[in-house]
C-alpha positions in Angstrom: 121.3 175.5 67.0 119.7 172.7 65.0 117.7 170.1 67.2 115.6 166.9 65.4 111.4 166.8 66.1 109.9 163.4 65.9 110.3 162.2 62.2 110.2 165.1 60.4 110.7 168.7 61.4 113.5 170.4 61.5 114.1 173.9 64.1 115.8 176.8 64.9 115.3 178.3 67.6 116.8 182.2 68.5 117.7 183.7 72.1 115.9 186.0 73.9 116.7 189.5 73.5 118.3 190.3 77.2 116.9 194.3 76.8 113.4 192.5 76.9 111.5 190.9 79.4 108.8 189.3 77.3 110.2 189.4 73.3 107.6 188.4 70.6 107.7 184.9 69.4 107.2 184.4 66.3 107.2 180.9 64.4 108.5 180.6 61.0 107.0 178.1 59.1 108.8 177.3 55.6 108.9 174.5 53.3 112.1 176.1 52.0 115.2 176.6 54.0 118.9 176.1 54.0 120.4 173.4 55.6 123.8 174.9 56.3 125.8 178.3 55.3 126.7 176.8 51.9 123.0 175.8 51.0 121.0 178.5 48.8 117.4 177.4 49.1 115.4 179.6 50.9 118.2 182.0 52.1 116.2 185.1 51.8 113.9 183.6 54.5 117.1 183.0 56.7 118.5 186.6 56.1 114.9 187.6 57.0 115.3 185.8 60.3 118.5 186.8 61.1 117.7 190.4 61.0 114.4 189.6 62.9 116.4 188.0 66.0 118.4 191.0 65.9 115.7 193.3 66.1 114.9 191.5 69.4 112.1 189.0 68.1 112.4 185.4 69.4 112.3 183.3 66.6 111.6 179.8 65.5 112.1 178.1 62.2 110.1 174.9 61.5 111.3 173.5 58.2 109.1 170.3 57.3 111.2 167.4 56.1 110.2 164.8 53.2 112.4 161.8 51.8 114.1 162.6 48.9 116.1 164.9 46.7 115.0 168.7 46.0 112.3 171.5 47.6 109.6 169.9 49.6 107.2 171.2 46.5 109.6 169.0 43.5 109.3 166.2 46.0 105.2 166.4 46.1 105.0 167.3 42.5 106.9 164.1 41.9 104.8 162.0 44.8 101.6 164.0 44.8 100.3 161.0 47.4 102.5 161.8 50.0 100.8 165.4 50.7 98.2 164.4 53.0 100.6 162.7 55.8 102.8 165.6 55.4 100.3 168.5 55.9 98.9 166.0 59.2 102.3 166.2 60.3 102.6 169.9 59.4 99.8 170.6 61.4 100.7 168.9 64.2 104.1 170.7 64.7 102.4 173.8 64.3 100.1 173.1 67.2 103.0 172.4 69.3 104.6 175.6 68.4 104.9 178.3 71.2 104.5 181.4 69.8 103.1 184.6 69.6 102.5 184.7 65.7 102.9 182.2 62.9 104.7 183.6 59.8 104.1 181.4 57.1 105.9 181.6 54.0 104.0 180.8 50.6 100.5 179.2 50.2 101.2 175.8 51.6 102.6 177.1 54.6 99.3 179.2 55.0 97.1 176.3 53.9 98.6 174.5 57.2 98.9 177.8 59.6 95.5 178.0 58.8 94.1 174.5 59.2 96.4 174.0 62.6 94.1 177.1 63.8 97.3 179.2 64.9 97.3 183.2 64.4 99.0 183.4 61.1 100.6 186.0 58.4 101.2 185.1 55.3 104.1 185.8 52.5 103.7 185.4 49.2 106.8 185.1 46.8 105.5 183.6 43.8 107.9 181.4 43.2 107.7 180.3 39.4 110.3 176.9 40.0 106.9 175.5 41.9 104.8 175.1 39.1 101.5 174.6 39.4 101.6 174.9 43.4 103.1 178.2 42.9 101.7 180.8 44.3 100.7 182.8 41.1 99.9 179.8 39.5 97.1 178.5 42.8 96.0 182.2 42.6 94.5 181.9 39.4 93.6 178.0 39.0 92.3 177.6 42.7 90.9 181.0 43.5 88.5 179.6 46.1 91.0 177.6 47.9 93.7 180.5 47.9 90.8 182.4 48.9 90.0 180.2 52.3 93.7 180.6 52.7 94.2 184.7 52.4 91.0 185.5 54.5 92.3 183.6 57.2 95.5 185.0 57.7 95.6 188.1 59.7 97.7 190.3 57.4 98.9 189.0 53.9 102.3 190.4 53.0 103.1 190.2 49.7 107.2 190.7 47.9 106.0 192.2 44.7 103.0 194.9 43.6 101.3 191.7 41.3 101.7 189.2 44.2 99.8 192.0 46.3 97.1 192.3 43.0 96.4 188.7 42.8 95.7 188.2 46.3 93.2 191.0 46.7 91.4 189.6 43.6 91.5 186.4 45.7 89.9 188.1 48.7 92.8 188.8 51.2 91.7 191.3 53.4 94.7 193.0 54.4 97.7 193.2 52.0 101.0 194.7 52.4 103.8 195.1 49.5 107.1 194.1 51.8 109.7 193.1 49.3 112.9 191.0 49.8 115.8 192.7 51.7 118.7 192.4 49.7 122.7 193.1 51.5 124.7 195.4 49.6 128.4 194.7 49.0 130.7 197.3 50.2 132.6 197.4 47.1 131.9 196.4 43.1 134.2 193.7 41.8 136.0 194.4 37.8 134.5 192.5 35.6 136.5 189.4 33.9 138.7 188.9 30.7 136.7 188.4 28.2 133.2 190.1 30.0 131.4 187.0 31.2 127.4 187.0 31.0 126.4 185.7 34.3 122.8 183.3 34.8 121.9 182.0 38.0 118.9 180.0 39.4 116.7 177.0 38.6 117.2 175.6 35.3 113.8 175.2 34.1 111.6 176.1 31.7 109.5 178.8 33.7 113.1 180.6 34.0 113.6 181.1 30.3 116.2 178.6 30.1 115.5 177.3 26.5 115.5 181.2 25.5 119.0 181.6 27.2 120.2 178.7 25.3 119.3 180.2 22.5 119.7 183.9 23.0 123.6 183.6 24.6 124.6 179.7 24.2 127.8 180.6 22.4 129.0 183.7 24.2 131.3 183.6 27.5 127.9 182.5 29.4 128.4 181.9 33.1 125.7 179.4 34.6 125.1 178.8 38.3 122.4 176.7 38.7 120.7 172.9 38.2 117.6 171.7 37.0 115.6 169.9 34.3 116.7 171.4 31.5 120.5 170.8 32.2 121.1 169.1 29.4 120.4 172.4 27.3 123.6 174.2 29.3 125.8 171.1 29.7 128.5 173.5 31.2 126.4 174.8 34.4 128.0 175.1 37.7 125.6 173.7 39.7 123.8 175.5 42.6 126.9 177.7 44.3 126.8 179.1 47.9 126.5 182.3 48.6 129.9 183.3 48.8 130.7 181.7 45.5 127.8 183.0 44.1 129.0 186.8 45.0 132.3 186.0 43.3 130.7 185.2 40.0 128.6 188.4 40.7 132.0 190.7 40.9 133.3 188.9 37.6 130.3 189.1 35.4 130.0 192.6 32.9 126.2 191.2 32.5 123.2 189.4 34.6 120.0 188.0 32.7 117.0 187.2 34.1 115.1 185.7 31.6 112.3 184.2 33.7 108.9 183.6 32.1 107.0 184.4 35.2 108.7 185.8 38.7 107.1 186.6 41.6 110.1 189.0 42.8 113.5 188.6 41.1 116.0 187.8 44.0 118.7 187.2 41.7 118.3 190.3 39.9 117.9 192.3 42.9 121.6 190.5 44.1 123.1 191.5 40.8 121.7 195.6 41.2 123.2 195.7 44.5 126.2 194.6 42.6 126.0 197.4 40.3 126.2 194.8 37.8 123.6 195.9 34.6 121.0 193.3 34.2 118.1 192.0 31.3 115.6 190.9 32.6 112.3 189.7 31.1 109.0 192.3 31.4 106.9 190.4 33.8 105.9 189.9 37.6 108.2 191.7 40.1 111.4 191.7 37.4 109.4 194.7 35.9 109.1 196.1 39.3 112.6 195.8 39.7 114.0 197.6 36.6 113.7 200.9 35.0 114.1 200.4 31.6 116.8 202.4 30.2 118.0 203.3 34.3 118.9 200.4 36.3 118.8 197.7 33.4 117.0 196.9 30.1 114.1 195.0 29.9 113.0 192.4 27.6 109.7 190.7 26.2 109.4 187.0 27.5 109.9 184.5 26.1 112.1 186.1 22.4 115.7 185.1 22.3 116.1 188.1 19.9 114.9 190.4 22.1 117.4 188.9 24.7 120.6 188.5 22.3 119.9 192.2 21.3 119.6 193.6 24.7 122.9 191.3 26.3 124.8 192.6 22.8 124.2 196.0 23.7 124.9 196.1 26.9 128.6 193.7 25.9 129.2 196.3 23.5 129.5 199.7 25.6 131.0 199.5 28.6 130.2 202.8 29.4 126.6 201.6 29.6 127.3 199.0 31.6 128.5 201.7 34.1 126.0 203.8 33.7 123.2 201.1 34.5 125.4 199.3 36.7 126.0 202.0 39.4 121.8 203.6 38.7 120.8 200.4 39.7 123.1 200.0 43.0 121.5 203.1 44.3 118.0 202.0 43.4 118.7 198.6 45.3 120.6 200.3 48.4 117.3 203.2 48.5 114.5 200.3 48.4 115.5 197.1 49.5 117.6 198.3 52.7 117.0 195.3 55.2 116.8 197.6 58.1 113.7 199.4 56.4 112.4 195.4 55.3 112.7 194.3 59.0 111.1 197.5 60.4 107.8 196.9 57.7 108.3 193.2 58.6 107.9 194.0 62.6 105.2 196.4 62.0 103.3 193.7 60.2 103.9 191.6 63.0 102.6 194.2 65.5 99.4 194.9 63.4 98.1 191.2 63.1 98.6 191.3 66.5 96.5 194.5 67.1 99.6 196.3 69.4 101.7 199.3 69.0 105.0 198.9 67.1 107.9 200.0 68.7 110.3 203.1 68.3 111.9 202.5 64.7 115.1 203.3 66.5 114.5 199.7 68.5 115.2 197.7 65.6 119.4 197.3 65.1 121.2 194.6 62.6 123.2 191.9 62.7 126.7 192.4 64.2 129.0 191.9 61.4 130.5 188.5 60.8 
């Protein structure tokens, strides 16, 4: 159900849970969300809600809304004037919420939990594709304002082990590592004639896209994605939805990941649980996410050698591929489980709170489409 605040908010709004007389009600407060099934920005927030209605939480999503093409952070990088109306109008929504908690996702959404004086978590997902106003980035330009933020949210949770460094060096008090549920696919497609090398994401410079031109530009590259640096990869797809983004998944024999800097590494995550072998670059949470040599190979940032080596390799011995592919399913399908992600998630929720968490047995999943 999708209903229109004054001027600018956009919310969702879950059901009860009819085995509970009084369910928690938590507000979700995002500056990225999808606007329909087919949309992919901020879908792992939306799975995240989905399996927290499930579990019986009442949930509502309060999307801020700016004029304009792209995330609400592209907009204010482009229109850095229009930030203080927005964060007013932020605020003021945010008052108005009825909730239990807030749950704020990234270091805007905390900035205006926090001002608007509502009992707030926090996530942090360092998302590279903001920039400067990423949250890695504010971390270590603006420690003192990230700072204000951290130590006034109740419980900082963060998707990656250096998301959870960076904000104890910034003074969070309480930090918890809660990384990015990810669904695993029943089955594992065969790849395509001739073995396509799959990219997907942002096409920008923080995502290694001037090494992937470089490294893989005249193999049967696969590019699903938009972005700045589009004229580079004049052949891209364009952002897909989910569905057709799982198809290209099945198809492709390899998945890079050549980010520069990456707070968590959804895409490579989606491509594990796809048993698909991935290269990925050594940094943030992509080097939390492969085992060298196990799951995937990892690269140094930034080297289209290293890349073009590593993608070689792997096009080269499809027994590898196999190998890797099917380690790194199991690794993916052991850690980022979203019953396990949505249990963490509620005991987070129940902490901040200062109450018991339930039974583990009370949390269930989504019925199946």
């Amino acid at each position: 159900m999708t209903e229109q605040l004054p001027s600018f908010d956009r919310v969702r709004r879950g059901l009860p849970s009819p085995d509970r007389a009084r369910p928690l009600q938590v507000a979700v407060f995002t500056t990225s969300y999808p606007r329909g099934a087919d949309d992919p920005a901020g879908r792992f927030v939306a799975d995240a809600v989905e399996h927290l209605r499930a579990s019986g939480v009442q949930v509502t999503v309060i999307v801020p809304e700016l004029a304009g093409d792209g995330t609400v952070i592209a907009k204010l990088k482009r229109a850095p004037w229009k930030a203080p109306g927005f964060v007013a109008r932020s605020i003021r929504a945010l008052r108005h919420a009825e909730c239990d908690l807030v749950h704020a996702h990234w270091l805007l959404a905390g900035l205006v939990a926090a001002v608007a004086r509502k009992p707030f978590v926090l996530t942090l997902h360092g998302s590279g594709s903001a920039g400067p106003l990423s949250d890695l980035a504010l971390a270590s330009r603006c420690p003192r304002l990230v700072r204000a933020i951290l130590r006034r949210a109740r419980l900082v949770i963060c998707v990656s082990q250096i998301l959870a460094d960076a904000a104890r060096a910034c003074g969070a008090r309480e930090v918890q590592v809660i990384p990015n549920g990810i669904a695993v696919p029943v089955e594992i497609g065969a790849e395509a004639e001739p073995a396509e090398v799959l990219y997907a994401g942002r096409l920008s410079a923080e995502k290694g896209i001037e090494e992937l031109a470089t490294a893989c530009g005249n193999m049967n590259l696969v590019v699903v994605g938009d972005g700045p640096l589009r004229p580079l990869l004049p052949d891209a797809l364009g952002f897909l939805s989910p569905a057709e983004l799982a198809t290209r998944y099945r198809r492709a024999a390899v998945v890079v990941c050549p980010s520069r800097s990456e707070g968590f590494g959804v895409v490579c995550a989606e491509a594990m649980a796809h048993g698909k072998p991935v290269v990925a670059t050594a940094v943030g949470g992509l080097k939390e996410l492969v085992q060298h040599g196990k799951t995937g190979l990892l690269v140094e940032a930034g080297s289209p050698q290293a890349l073009r080596l590593a993608v070689e390799q792997l096009l080269a011995s499809p027994d590898l591929r196999r190998r890797l592919g099917a380690a790194a399913r199991a690794d993916v399908t052991t850690r980022f489980d979203w019953r396990s992600v949505t249990r963490a998630t509620l005991d987070a929720y129940h902490r901040a709170l200062g109450i018991t968490s339930p039974a583990p047995d009370s949390v269930t999943q989504p019925a199946a489409a």
